[in-house]
MIDOSE-1310 file (N, C-alpha, C; in nm, 2 decimals, decimal comma, always signed):
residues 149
xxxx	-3,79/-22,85/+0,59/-3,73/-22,75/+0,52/-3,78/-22,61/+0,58; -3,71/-22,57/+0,60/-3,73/-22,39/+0,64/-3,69/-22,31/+0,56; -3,78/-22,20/+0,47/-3,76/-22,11/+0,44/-3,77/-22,02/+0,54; -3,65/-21,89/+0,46/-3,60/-21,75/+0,56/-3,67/-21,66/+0,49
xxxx	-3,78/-21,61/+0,52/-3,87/-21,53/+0,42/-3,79/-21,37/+0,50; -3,71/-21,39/+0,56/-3,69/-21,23/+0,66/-3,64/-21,14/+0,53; -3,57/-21,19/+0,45/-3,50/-21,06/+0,37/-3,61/-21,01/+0,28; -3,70/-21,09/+0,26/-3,85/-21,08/+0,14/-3,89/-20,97/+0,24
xxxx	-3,99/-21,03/+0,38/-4,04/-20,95/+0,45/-3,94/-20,77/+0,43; -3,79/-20,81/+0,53/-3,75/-20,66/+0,47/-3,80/-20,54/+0,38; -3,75/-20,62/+0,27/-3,76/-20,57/+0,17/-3,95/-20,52/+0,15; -4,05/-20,61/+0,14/-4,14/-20,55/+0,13/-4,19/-20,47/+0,24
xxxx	-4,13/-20,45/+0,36/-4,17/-20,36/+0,45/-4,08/-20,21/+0,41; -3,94/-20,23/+0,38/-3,90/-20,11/+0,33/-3,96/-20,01/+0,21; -4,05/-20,12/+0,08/-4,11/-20,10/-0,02/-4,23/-20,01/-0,01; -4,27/-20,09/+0,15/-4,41/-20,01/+0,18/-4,39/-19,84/+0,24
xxxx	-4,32/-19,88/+0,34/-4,26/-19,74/+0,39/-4,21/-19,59/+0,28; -4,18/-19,65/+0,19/-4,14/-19,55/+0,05/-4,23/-19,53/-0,02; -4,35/-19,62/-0,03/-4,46/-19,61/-0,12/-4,54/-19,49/+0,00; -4,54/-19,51/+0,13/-4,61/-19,43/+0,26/-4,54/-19,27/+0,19
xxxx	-4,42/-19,28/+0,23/-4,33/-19,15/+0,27/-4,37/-19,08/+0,08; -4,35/-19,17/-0,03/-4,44/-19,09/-0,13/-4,53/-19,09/-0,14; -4,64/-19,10/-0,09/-4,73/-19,08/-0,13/-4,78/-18,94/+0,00; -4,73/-18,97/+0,08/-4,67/-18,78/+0,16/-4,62/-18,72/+0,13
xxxx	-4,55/-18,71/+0,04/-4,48/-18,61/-0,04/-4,55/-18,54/-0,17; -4,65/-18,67/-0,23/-4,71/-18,64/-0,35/-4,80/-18,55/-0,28; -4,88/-18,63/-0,14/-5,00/-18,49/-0,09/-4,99/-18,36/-0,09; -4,84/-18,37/+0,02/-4,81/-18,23/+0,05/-4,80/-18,16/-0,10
xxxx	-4,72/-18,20/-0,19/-4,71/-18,10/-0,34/-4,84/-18,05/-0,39; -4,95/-18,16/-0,40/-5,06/-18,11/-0,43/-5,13/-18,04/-0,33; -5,14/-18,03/-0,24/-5,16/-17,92/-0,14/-5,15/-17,77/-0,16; -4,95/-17,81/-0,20/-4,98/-17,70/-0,21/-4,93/-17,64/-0,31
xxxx	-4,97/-17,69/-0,40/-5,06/-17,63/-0,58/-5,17/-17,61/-0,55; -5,27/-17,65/-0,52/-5,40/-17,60/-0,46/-5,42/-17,49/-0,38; -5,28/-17,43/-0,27/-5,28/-17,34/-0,24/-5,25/-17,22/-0,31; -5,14/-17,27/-0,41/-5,12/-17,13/-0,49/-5,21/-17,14/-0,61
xxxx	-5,24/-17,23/-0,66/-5,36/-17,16/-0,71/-5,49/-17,10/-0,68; -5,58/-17,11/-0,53/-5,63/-17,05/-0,52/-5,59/-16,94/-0,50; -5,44/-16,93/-0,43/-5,40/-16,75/-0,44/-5,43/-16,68/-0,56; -5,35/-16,78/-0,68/-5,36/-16,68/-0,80/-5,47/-16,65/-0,85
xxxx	-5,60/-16,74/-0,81/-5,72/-16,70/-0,91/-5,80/-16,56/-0,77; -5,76/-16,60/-0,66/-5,77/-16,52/-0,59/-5,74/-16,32/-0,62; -5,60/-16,37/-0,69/-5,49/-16,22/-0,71/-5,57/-16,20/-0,83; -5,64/-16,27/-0,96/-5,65/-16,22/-1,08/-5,79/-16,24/-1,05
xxxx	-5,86/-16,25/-0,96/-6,02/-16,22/-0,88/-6,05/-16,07/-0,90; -5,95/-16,04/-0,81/-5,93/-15,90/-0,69/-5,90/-15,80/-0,83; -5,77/-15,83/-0,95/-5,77/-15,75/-1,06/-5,85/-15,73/-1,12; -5,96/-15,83/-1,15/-6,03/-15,81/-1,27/-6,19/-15,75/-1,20
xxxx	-6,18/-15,77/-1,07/-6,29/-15,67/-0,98/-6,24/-15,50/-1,01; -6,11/-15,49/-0,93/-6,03/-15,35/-1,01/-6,09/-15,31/-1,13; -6,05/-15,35/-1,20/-6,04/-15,33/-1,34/-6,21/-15,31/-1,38; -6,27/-15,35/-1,32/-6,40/-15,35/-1,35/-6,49/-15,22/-1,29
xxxx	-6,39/-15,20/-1,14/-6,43/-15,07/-1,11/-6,42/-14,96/-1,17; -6,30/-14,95/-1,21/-6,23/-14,84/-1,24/-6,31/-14,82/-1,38; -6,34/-14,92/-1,48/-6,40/-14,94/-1,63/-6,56/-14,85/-1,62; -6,59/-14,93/-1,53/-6,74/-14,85/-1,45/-6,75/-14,70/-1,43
xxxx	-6,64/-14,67/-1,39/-6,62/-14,50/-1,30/-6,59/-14,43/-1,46; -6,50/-14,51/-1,51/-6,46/-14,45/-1,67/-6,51/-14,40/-1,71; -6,67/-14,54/-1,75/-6,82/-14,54/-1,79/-6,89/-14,40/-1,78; -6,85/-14,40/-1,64/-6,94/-14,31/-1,56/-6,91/-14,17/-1,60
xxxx	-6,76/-14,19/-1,58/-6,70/-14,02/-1,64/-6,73/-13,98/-1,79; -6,69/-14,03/-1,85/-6,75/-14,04/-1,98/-6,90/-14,01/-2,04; -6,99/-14,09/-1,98/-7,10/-14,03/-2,00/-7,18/-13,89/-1,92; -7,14/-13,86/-1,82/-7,10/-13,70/-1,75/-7,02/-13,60/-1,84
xxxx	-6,93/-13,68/-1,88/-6,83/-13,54/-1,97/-6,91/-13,55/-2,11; -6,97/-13,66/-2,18/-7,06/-13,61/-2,30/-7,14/-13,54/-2,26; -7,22/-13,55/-2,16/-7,31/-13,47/-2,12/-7,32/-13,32/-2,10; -7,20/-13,30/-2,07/-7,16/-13,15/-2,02/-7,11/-13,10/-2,15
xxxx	-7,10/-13,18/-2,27/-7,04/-13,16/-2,39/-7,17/-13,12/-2,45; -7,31/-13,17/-2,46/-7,41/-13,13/-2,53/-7,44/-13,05/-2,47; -7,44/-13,02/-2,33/-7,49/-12,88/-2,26/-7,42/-12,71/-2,31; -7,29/-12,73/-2,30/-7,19/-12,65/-2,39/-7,30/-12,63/-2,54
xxxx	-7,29/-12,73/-2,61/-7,39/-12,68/-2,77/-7,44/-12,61/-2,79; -7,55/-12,68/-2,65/-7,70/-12,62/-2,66/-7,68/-12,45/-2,59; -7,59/-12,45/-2,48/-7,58/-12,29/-2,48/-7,54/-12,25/-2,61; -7,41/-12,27/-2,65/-7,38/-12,24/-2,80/-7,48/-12,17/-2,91
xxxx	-7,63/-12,31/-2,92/-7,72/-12,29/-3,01/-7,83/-12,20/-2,91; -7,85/-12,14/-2,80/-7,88/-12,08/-2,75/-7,84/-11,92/-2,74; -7,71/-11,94/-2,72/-7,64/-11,80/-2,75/-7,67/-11,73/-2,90; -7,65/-11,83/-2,97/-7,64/-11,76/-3,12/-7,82/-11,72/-3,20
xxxx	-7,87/-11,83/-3,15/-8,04/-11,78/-3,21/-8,08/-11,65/-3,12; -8,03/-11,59/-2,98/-8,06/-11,48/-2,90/-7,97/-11,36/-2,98; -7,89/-11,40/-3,05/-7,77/-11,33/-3,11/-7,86/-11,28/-3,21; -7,89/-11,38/-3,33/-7,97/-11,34/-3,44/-8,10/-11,30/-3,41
xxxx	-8,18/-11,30/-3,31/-8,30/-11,27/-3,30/-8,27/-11,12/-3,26; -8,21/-11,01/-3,21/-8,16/-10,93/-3,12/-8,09/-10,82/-3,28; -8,03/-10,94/-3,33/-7,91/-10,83/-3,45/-8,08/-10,81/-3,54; -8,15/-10,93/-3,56/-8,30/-10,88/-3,66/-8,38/-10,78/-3,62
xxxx	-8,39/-10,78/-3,49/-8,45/-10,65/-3,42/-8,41/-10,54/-3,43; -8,29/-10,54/-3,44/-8,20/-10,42/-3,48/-8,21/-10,36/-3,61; -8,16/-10,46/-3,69/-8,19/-10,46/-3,84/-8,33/-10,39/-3,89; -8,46/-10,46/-3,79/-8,58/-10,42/-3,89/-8,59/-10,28/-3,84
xxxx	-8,52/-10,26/-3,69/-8,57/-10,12/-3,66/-8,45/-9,98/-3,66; -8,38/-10,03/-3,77/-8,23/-9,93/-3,89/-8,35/-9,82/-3,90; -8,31/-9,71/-3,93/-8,38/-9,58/-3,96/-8,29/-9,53/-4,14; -8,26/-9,63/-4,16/-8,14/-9,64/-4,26/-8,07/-9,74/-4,33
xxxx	-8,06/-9,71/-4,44/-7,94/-9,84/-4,51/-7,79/-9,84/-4,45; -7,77/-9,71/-4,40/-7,66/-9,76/-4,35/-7,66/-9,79/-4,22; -7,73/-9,77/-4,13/-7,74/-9,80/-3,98/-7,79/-9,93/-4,05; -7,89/-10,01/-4,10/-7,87/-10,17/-4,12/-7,76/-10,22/-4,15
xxxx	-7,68/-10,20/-4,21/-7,57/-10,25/-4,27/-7,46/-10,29/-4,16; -7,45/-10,14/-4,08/-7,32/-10,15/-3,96/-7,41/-10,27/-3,86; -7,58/-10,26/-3,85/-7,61/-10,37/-3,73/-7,59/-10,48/-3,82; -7,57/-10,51/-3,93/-7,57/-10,61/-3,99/-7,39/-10,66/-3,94
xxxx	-7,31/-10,56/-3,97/-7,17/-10,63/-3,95/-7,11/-10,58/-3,82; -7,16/-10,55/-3,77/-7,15/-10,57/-3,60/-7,19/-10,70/-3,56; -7,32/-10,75/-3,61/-7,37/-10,85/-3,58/-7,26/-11,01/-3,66; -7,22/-10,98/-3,76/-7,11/-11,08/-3,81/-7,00/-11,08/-3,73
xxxx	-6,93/-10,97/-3,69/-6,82/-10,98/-3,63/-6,78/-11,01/-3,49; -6,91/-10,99/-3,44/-6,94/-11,07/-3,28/-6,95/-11,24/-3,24; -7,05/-11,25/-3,40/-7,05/-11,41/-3,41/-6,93/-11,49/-3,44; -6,85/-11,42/-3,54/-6,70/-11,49/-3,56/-6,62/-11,49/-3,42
xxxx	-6,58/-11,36/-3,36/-6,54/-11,34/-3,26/-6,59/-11,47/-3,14; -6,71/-11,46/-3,11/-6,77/-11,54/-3,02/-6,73/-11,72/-3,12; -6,77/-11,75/-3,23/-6,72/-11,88/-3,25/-6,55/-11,91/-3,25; -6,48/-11,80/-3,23/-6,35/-11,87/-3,18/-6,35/-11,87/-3,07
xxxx	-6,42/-11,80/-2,96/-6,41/-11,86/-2,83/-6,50/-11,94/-2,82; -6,60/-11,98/-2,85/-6,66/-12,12/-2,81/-6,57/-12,20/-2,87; -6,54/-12,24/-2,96/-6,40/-12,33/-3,01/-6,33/-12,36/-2,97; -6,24/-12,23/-2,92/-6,13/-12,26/-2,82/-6,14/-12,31/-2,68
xxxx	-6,29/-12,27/-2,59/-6,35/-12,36/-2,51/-6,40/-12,50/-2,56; -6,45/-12,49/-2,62/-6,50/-12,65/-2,65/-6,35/-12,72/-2,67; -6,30/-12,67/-2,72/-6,13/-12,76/-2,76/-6,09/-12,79/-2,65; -6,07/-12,73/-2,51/-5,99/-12,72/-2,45/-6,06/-12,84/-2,35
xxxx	-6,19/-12,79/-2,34/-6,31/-12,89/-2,27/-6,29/-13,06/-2,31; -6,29/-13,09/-2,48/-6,26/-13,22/-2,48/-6,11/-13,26/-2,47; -6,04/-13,14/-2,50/-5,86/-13,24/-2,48/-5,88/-13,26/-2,32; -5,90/-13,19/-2,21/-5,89/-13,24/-2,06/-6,02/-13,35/-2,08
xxxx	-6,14/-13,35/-2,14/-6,22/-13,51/-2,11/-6,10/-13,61/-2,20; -6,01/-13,56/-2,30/-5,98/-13,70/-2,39/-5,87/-13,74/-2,21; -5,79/-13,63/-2,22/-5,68/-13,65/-2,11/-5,71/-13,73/-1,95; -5,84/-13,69/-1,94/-5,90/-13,74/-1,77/-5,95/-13,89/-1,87
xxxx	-6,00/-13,93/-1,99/-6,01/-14,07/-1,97/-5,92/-14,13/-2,01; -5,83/-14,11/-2,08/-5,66/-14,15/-2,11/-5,59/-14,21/-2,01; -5,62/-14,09/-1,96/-5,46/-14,14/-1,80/-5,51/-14,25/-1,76; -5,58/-14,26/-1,69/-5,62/-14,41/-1,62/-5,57/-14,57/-1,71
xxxx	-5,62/-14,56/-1,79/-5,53/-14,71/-1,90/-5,42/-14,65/-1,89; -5,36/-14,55/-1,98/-5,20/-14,59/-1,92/-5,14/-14,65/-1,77; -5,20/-14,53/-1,67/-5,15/-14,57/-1,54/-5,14/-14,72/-1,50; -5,25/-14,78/-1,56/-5,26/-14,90/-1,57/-5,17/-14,99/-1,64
xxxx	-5,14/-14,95/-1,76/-5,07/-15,03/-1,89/-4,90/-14,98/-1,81; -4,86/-14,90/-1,74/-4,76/-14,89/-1,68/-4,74/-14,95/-1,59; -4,86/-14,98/-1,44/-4,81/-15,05/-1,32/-4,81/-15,22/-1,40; -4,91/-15,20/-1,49/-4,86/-15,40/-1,52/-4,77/-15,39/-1,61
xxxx	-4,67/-15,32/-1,69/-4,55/-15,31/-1,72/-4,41/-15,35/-1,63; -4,48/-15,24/-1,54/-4,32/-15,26/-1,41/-4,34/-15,41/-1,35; -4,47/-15,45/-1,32/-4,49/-15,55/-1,26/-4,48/-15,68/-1,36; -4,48/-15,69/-1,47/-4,47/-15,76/-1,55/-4,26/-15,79/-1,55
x	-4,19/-15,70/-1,57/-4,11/-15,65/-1,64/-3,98/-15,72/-1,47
């Protein structure tokens, strides 16, 4: 008795060849998933280094611009105790009630005068620090908008 094992054989050699050819296909896909995801953690590496820089420089500006904000004060509280020390000198050395009086409101009307311009400087000083640390997050909250979008 002779068995014809050839169509078995066939068939498990075609079986094998398809199990070969996928299992080369399954490599290459996971390849290259591995490729793109190293790119992406790669891309969201490089952002979040960015973003770290820029947070830092922020940092940076921010504690510079408070800085320059106490300095502003302290001329402020500088200016004004040289102001009252200067108007009392005046004051104690009046030859009169009325020459006290006018150094007395000379001396008020200089100080109000002078606290709306330090005001109006200091104002203007923090809207450009609010505005210099502002822009940067928008700029930001915009390029990943377009690029989201």
């Amino acid at each position: 008795m002779t068995t014809n094992t050839a169509p078995i054989d066939t068939v498990i050699e075609h079986a094998t060849e398809t199990t070969k050819a996928a299992g080369e296909r399954v490599r290459e896909f996971a390849q290259i998933g591995v490729r793109k995801a190293t790119e992406g953690f790669e891309q969201i590496s490089k952002a979040a280094q960015t973003a770290s820089e820029q947070l830092n420089v922020q940092a940076t500006q921010a504690r510079d611009n408070a800085a320059k904000a106490s300095l502003k004060l302290l001329e402020v509280a500088k200016e004004d105790a040289d102001a009252g020390f200067a108007a009392m000198r005046d004051f104690l050395a009046a030859k009169s009630p009325l020459e006290a009086f006018d150094v007395s409101a000379k001396y008020w009307r200089g100080r109000i005068e002078t606290r709306i311009a330090q005001a109006q400087d200091l104002g203007a000083f923090v809207r450009k620090t609010a505005d210099d640390a502002v822009r940067p997050v928008q700029e930001r909250i915009e390029k990943f908008a377009k690029a989201a979008a």
